[in-house]
MMTF fields as JSON, N, C-alpha, C and O atoms, coordinates in Angstrom:
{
  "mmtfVersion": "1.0.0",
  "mmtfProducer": "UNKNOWN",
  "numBonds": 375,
  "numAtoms": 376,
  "numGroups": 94,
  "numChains": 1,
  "numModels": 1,
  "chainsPerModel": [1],
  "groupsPerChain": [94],
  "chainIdList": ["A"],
  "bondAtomList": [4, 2, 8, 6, 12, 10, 16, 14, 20, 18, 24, 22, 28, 26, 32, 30, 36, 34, 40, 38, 44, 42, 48, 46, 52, 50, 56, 54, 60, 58, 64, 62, 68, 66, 72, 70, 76, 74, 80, 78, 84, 82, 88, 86, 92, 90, 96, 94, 100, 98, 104, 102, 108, 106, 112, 110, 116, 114, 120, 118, 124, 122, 128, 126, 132, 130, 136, 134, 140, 138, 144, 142, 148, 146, 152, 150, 156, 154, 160, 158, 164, 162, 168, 166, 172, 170, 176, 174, 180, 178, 184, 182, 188, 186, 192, 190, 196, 194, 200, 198, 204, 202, 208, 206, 212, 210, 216, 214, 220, 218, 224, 222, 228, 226, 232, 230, 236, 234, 240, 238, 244, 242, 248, 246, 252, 250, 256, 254, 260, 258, 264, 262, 268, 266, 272, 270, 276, 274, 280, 278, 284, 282, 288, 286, 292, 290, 296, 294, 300, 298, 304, 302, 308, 306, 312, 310, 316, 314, 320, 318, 324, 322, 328, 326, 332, 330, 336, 334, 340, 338, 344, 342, 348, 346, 352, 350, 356, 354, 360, 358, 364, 362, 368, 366, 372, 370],
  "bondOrderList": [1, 1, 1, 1, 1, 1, 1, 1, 1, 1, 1, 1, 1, 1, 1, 1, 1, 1, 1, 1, 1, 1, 1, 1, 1, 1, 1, 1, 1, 1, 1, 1, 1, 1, 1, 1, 1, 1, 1, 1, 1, 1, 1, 1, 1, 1, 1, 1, 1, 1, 1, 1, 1, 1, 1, 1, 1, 1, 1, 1, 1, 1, 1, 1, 1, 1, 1, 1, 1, 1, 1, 1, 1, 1, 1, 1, 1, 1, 1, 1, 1, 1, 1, 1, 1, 1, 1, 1, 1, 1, 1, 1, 1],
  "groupList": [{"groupName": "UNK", "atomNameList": ["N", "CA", "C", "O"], "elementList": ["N", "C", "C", "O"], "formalChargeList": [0, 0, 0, 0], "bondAtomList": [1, 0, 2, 1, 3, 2], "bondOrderList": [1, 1, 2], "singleLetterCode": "X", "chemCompType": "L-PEPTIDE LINKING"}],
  "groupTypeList": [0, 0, 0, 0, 0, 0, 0, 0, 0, 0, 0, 0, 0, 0, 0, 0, 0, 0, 0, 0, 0, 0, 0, 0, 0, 0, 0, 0, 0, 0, 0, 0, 0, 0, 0, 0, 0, 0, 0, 0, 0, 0, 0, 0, 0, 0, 0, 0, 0, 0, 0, 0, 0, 0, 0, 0, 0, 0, 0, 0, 0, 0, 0, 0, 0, 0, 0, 0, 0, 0, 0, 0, 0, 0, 0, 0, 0, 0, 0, 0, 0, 0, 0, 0, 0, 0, 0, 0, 0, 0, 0, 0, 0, 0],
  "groupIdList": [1, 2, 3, 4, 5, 6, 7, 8, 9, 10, 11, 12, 13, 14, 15, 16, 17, 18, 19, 20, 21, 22, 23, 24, 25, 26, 27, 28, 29, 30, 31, 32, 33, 34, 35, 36, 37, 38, 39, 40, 41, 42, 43, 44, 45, 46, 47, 48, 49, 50, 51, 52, 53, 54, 55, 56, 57, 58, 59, 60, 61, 62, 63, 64, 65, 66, 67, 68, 69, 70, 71, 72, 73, 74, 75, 76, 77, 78, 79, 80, 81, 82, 83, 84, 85, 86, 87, 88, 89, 90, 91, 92, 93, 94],
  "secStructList": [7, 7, 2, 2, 2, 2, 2, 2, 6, 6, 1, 1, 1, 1, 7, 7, 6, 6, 7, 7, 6, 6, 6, 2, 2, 2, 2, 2, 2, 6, 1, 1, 7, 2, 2, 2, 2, 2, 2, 2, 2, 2, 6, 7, 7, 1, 2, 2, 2, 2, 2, 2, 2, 2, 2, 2, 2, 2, 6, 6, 6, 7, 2, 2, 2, 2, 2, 2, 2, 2, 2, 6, 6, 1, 7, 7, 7, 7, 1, 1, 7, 2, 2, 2, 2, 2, 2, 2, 2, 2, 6, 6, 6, 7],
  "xCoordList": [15.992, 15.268, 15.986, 17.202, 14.872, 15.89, 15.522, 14.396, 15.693, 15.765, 14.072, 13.454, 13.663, 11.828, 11.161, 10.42, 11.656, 11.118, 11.395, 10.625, 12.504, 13.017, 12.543, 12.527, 12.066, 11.325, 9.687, 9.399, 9.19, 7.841, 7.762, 6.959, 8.66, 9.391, 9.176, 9.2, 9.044, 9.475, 7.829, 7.662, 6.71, 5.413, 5.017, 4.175, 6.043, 5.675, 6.205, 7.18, 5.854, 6.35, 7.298, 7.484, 8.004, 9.811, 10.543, 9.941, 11.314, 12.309, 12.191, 11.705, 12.442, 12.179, 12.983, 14.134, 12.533, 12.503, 14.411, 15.209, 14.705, 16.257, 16.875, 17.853, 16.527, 17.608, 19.076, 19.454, 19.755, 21.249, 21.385, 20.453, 22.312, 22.144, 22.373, 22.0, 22.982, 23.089, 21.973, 21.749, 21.267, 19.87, 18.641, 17.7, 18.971, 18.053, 18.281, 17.572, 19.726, 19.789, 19.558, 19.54, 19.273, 18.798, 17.465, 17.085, 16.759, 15.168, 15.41, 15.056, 15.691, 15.364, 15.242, 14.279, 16.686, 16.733, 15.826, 15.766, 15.16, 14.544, 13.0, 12.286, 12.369, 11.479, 11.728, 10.965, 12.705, 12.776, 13.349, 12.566, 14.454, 14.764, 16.295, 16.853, 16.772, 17.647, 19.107, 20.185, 18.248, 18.702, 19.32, 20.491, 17.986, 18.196, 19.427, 20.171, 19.322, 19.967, 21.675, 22.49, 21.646, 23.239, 23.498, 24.434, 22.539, 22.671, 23.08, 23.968, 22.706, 22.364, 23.71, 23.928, 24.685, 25.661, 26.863, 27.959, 26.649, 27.793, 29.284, 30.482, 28.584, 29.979, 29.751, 29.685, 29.642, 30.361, 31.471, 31.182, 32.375, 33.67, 34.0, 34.728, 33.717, 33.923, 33.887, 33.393, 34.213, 33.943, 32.523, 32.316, 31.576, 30.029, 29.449, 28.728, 29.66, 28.752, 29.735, 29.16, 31.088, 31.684, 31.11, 30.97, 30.4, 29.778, 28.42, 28.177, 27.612, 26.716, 26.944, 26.013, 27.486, 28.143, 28.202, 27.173, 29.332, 29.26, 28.0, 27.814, 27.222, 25.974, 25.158, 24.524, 25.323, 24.344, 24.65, 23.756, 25.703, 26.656, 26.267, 25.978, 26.32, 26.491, 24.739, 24.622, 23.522, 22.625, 22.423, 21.51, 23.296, 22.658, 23.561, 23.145, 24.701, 25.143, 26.439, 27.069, 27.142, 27.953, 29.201, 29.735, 29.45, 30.256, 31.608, 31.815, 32.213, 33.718, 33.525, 34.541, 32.494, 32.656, 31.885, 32.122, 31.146, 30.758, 32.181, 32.39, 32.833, 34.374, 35.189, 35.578, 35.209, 35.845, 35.535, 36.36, 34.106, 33.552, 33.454, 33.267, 33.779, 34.246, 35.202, 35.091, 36.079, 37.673, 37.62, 37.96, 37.316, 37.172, 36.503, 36.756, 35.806, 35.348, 35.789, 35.453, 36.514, 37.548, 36.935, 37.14, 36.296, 35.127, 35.379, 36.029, 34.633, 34.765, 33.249, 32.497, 33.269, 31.876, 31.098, 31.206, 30.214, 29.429, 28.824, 28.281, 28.954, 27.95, 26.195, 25.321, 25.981, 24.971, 23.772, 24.237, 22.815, 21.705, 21.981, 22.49, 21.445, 21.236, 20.132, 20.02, 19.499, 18.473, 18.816, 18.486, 19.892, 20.325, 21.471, 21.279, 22.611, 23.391, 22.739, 23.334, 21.619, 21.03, 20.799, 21.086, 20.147, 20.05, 20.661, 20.562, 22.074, 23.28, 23.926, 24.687, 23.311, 23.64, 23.088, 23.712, 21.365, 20.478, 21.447, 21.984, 21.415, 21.368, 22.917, 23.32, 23.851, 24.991, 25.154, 26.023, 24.163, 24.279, 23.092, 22.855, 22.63, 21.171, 21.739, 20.929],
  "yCoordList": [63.906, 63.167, 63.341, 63.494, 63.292, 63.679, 63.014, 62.627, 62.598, 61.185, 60.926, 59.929, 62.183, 61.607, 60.909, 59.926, 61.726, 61.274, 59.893, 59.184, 59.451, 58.316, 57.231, 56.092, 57.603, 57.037, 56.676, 55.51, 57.365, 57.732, 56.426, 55.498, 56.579, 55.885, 53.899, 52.873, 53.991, 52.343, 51.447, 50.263, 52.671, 51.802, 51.183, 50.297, 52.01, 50.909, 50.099, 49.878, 49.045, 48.156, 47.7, 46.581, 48.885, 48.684, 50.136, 51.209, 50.023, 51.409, 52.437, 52.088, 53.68, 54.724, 54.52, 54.104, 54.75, 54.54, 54.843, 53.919, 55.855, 56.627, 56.306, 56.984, 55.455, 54.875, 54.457, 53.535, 55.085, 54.306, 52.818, 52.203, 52.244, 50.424, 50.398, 49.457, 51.458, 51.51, 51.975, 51.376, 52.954, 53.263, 52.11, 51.837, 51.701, 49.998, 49.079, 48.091, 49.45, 48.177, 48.052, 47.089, 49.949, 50.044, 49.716, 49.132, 50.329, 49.931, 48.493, 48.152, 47.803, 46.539, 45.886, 45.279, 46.171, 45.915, 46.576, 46.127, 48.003, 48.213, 48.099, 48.876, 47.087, 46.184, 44.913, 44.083, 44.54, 43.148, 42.223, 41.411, 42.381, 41.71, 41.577, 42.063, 41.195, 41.391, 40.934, 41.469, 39.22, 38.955, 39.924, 40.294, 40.352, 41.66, 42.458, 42.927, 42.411, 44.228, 43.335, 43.576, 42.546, 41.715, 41.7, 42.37, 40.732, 40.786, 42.064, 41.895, 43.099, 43.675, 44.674, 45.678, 44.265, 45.264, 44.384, 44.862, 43.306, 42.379, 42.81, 43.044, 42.753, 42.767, 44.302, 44.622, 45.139, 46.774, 46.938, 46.91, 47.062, 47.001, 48.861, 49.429, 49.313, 50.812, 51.312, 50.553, 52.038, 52.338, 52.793, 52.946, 53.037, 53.271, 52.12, 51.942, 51.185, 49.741, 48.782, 47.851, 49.064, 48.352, 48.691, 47.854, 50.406, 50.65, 49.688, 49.032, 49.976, 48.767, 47.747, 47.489, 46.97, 45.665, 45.661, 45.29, 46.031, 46.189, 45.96, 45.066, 46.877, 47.582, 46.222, 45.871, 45.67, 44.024, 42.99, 42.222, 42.81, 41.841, 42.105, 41.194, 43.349, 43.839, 43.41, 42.541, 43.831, 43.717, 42.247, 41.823, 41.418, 39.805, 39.142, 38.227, 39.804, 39.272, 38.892, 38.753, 38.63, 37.918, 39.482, 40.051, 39.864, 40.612, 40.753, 41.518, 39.573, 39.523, 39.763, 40.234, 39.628, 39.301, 41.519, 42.366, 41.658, 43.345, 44.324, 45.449, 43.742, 44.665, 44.973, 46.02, 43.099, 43.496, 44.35, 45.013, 44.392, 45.367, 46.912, 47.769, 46.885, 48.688, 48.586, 48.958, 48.173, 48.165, 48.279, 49.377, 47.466, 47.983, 49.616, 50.248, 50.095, 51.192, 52.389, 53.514, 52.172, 53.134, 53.421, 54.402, 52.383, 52.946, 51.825, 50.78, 52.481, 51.205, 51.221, 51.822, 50.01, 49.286, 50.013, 49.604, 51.199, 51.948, 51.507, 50.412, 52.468, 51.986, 52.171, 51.714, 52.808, 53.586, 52.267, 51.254, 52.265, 51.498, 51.33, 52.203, 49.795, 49.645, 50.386, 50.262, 51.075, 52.074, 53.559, 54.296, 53.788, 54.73, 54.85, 55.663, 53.878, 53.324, 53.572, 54.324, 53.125, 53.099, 54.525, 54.891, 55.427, 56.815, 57.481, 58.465, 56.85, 57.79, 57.153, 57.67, 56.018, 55.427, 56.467, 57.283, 56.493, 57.037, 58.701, 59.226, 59.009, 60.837, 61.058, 62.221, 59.992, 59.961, 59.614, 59.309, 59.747, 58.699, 59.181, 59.014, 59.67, 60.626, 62.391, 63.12],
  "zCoordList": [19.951, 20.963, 22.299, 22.416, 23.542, 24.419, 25.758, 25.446, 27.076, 27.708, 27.487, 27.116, 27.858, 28.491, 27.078, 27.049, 25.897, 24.366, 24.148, 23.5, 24.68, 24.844, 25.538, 25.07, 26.887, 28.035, 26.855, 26.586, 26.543, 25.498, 24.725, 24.819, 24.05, 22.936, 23.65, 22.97, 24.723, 24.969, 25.353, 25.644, 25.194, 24.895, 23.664, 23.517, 22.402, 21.127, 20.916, 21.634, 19.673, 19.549, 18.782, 18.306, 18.692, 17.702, 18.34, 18.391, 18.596, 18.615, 17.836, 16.761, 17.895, 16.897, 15.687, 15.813, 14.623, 13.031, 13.081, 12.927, 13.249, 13.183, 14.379, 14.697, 15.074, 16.112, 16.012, 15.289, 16.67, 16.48, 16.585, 17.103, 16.206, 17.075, 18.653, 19.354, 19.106, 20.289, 21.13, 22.181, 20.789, 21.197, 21.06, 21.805, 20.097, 19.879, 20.617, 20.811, 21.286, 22.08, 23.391, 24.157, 23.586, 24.928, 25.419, 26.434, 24.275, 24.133, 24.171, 25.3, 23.741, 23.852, 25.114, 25.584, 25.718, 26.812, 28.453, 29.598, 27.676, 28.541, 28.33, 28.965, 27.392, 27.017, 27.246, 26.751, 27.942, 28.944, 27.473, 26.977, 26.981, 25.849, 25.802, 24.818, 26.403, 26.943, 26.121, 25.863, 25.809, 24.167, 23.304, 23.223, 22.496, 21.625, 21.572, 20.71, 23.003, 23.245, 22.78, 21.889, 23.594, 23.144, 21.999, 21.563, 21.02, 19.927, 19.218, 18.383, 19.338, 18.163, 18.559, 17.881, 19.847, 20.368, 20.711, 21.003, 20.669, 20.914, 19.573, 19.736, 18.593, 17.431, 17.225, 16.039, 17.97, 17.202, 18.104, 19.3, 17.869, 18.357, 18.751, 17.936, 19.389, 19.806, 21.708, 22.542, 21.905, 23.57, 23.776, 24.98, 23.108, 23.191, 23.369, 24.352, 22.481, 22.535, 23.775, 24.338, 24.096, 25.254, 26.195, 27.087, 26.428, 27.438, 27.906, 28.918, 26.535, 27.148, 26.875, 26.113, 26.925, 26.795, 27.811, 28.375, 28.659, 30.159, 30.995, 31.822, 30.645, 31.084, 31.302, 32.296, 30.29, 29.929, 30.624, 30.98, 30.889, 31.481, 33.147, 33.923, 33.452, 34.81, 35.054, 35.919, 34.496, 34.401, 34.572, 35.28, 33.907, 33.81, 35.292, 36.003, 35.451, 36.895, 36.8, 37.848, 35.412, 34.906, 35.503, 34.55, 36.474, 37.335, 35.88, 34.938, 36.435, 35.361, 34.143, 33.631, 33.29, 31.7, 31.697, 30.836, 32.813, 32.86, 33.18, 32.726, 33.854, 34.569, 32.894, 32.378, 32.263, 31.137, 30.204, 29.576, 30.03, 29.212, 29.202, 28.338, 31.279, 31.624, 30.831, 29.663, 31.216, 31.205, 29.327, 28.887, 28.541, 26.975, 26.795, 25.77, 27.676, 27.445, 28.136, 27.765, 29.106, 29.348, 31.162, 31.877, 31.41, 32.495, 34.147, 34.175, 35.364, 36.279, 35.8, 35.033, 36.889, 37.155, 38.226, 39.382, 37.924, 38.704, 39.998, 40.148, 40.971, 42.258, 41.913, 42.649, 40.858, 40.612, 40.34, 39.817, 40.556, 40.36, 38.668, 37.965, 38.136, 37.139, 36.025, 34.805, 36.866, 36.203, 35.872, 34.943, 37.382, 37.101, 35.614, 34.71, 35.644, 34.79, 33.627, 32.855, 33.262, 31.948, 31.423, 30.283, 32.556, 31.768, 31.577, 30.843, 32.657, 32.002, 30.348, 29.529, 30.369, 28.625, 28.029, 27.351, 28.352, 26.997, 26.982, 26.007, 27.864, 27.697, 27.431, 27.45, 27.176, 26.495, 25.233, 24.416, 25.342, 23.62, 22.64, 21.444, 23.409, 22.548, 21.861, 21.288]
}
């Protein structure tokens, strides 16, 4: 799968069947679920899911609790638009 299949992918109504949890949690979040996306990425303990962890945090506003989550993932806190941010998730992680 590859970003645009991905982009495709966010008019139905569940994530693709073979999704990673991390890819699920993007969809989620980029189906306005924002919840979800936490949930389902909060407890994997790795520098992929710290990324969006970050990503979520930075997204909800919560600045400090997003820096910590660079900083677990090896990363700063991007100038890049939050949209932009995101596709550099998907097409890293796809």
């Amino acid at each position: 799968m590859n970003l645009q299949a991905f982009k495709e992918s966010l008019s139905a109504t569940q994530p693709p069947a073979n999704a990673s949890e991390y890819i699920k949690a993007l969809w989620y979040d980029a189906n306005s679920n924002w919840d979800k996306a936490h949930k389902l990425i909060q407890d994997i303990n790795d520098i992929k899911a710290s990324w969006i962890h970050a990503y979520l945090h930075r997204k909800e506003g919560d600045i400090s609790n997003a820096d910590y989550w660079y900083s677990k993932a090896g990363k700063r806190r991007p100038s890049v638009s939050l949209d932009m941010e995101w596709e550099q998730i998907v097409n890293a992680l796809l």
